[in-house]
C-alpha positions as CSV (number, residue, x, y, z in Angstrom):
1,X,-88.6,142.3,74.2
2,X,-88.7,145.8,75.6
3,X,-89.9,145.6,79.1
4,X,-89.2,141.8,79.4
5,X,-87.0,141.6,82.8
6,X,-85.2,138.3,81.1
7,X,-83.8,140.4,78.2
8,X,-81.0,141.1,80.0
9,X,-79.3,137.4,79.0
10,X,-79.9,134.2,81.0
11,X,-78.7,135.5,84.2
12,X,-81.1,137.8,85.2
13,X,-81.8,138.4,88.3
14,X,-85.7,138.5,88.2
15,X,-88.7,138.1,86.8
16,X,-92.2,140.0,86.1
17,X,-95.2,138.1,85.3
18,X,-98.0,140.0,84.7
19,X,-102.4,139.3,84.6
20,X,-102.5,137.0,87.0
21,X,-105.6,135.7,88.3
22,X,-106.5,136.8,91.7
23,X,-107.1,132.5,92.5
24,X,-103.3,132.1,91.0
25,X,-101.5,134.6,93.6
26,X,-103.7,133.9,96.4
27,X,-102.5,130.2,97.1
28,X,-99.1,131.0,97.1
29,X,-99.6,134.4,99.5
30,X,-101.4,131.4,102.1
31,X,-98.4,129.2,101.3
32,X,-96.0,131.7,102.1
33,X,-97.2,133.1,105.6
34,X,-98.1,129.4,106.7
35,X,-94.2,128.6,105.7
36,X,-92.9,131.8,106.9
37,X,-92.0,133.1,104.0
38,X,-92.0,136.5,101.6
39,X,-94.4,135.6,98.1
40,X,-90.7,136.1,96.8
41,X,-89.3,133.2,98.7
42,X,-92.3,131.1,98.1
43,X,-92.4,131.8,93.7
44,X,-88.4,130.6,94.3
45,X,-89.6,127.8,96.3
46,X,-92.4,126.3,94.3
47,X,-89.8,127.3,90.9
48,X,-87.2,125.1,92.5
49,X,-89.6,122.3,92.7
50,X,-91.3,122.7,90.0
51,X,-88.5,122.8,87.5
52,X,-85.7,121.3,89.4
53,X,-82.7,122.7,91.1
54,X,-81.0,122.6,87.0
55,X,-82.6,122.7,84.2
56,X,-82.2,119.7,81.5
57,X,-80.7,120.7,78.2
58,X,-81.0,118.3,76.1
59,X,-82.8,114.8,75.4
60,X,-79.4,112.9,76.6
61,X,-79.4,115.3,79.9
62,X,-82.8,113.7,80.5
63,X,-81.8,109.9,79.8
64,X,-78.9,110.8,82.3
65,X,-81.2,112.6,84.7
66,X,-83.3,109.4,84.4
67,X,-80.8,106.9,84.6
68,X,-79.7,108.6,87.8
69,X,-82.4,108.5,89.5
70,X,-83.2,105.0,89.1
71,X,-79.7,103.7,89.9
72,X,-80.3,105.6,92.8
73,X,-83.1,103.0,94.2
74,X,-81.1,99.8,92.6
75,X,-82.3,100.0,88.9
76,X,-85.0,97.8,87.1
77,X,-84.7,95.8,83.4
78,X,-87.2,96.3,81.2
79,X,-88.3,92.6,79.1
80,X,-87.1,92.5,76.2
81,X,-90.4,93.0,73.2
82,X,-90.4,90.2,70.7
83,X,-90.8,91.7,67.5
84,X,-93.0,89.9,64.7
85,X,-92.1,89.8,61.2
86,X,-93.4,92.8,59.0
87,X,-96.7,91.9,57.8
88,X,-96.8,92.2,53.7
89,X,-98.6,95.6,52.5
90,X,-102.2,95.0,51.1
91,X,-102.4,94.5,47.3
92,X,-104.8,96.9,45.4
93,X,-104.2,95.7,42.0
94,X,-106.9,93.4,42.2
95,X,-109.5,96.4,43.0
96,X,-108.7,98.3,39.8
């Protein structure tokens, strides 16, 4: 990964991305001076919200995660689905 900026090991400190379309940085560049902000502050800002403030590791980290956020605003119950009995496979023999 020579020249990759995030070879260093997960805490590195930044990050090159390369080829962008001139439609791609522009939006951000407006974002930035309408909020105040450096493009750098901006790519941090729209990262955080984006991906969230940590990133989920696993399957269970997202249950929790979910979980979370729905105790959060009082929870809901799903209804239970009734299940119907396995329907018998079809019988070729008769084809033969």
């Amino acid at each position: 990964m020579k020249g990759d900026k995030l070879a260093g090991g997960p805490h590195a400190k930044s990050l090159t991305i390369e080829d962008l379309d001139d439609g791609l940085i522009s939006r951000p560049r407006i974002q930035a001076t309408v909020h105040g902000r450096s493009i750098e502050d901006e790519a941090r800002t729209i990262l955080r919200s984006a991906l969230g403030e940590e990133p989920l590791r696993s399957g269970a980290d997202l249950v929790a995660s979910i979980r979370t956020k729905v105790a959060a605003i009082g929870g809901f119950e799903l209804p239970a689905v009734p299940r119907e009995p396995v329907r018998e496979p079809p019988c070729f023999d008769e084809w033969g």
